[in-house]
N, C-alpha and C positions, 0 to 999 in steps of 0.2 A: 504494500500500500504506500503512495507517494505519502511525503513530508509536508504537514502547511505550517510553515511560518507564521505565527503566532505574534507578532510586535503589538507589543502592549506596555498602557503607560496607566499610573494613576494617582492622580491628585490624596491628601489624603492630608488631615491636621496633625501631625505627627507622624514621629520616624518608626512605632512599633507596632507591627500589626498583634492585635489580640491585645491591645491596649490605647491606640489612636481610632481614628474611623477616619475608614475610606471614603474619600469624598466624591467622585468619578470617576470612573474606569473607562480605558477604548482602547480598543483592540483592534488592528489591521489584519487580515489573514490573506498571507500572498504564496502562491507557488514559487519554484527557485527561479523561474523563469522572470521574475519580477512581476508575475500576472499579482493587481489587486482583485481578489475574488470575490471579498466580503467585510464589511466591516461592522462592529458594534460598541454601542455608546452609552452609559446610563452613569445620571448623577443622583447619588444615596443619601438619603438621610443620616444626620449622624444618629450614634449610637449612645443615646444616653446614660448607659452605667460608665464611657469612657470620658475622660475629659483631652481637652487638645491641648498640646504642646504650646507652650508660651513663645519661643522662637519661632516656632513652627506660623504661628497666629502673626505675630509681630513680621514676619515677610509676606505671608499673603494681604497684609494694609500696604505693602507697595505692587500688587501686583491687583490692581481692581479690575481690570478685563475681564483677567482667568476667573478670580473669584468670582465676582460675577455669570460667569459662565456656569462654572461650579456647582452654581445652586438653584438654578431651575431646573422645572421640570423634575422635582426630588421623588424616589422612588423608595420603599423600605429594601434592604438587603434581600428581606424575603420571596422580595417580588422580582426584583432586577437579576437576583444571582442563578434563582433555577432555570429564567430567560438567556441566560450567557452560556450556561451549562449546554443545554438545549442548542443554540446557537453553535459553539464547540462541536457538536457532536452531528449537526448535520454540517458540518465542512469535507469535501470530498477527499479527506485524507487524517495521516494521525497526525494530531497537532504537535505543535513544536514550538512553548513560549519562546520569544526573543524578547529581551530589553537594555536598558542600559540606565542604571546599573543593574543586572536580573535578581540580583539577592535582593533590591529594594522594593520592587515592584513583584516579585514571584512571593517574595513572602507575604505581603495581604491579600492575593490573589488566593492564593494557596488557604489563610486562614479564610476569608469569606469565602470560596465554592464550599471547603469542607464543613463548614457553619451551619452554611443556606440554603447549600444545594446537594449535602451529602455524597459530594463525588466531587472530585480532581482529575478530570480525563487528562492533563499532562505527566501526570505523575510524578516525575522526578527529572523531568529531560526540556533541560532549558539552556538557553545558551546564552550570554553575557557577552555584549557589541565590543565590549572592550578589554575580553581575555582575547577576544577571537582577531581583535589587532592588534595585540602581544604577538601571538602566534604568527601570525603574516609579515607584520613589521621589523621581526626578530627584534624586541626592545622589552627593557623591564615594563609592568605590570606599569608604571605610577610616568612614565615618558611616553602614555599611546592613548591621549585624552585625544578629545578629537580635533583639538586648533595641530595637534600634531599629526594627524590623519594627511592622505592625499588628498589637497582640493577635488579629484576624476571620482571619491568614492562620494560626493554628496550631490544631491539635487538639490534645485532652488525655489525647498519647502521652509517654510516661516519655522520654529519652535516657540509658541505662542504660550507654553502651561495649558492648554486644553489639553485633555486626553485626548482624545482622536485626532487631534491636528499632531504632536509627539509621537502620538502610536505610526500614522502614517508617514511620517517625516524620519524616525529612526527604523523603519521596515526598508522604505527605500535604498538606507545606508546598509544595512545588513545584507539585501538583496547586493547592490553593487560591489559590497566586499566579497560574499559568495561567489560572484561571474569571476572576479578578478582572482582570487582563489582557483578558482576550479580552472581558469585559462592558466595558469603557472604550474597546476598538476597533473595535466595532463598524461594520459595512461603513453608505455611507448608503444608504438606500432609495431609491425611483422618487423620488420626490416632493421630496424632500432637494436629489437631485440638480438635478431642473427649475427648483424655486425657488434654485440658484444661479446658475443660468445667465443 
């Protein structure tokens, strides 16, 4: 079964899932081919037993757009997460989160489906945009932020702090690093091989 790319971002008042609440989620799902197949969007209610992070609070007051964005259209957890589950699971392949950072965003992902929706169809298989340009760029972990990236791996998508404009803006990049990847690894041909032998 093919692979769907999974880019997903999400807004949220604090850094701890299972103690902050997620504030909006959005998800890109693309094939490797860079195909966008599908996309989904839901901004949540918070969660009244958690409280928000004081830092956390004190940057979204310089960020009124997003927040703004944020918070309409509020849904309970209950409602939005078995909808994304569902979502997830009619995509024509097995999903495959992408984000950046992935440990930030796969862990309230991870605590709200298991919460809300009783199921995690990604499991445990996720990939992080910026081990995966460690690996390509051959540089430490903490030298492959993205102003250190190739300008050829980005398109000229806005990052706004909405979920789905992120989800779709860091899919694109993953997509472009994967072509660029997979053109550098190319398997060797008949001939390749006999001439080393």
């Amino acid at each position: 079964m093919n692979e769907i790319y999974v880019s997903t971002d999400v807004e949220t008042d604090g850094p701890v899932a299972g103690k902050h609440s997620m504030l909006s989620i959005g998800s890109a799902a693309y094939s490797a081919d860079k195909r966008l197949l599908s996309t989904y969007t839901a901004n949540l209610e918070t969660l009244p037993e958690f409280t928000a992070d004081p830092k956390t609070t004190a940057w979204w007051a310089t960020q009124a757009d997003a927040w703004s964005a944020c918070r309409q259209n509020l849904e309970h957890p209950r409602v939005a997460m078995p909808r994304y589950l569902a979502w997830l699971k009619a995509l024509p392949g097995k999903p495959v989160f992408v984000a950046y950072p992935a440990v930030f965003d796969f862990s309230f992902v991870y605590w709200y489906l298991t919460q809300y929706a009783g199921e995690n169809p990604f499991g445990y298989s996720a990939i992080d945009i910026k081990t995966y340009a460690m690996a390509m760029m051959r540089k430490p972990y903490r030298a492959c932020g993205k102003q250190s990236m190739p300008p050829e791996w980005f398109d000229p998508v806005a990052h706004t702090h909405v979920a789905l404009d992120d989800a779709i803006e860091q899919g694109s990049l993953f997509c472009n690093m994967l072509c660029a990847n997979l053109e550098l690894v190319k398997p060797l041909s008949t001939p390749d091989l006999l001439a080393n032998e």
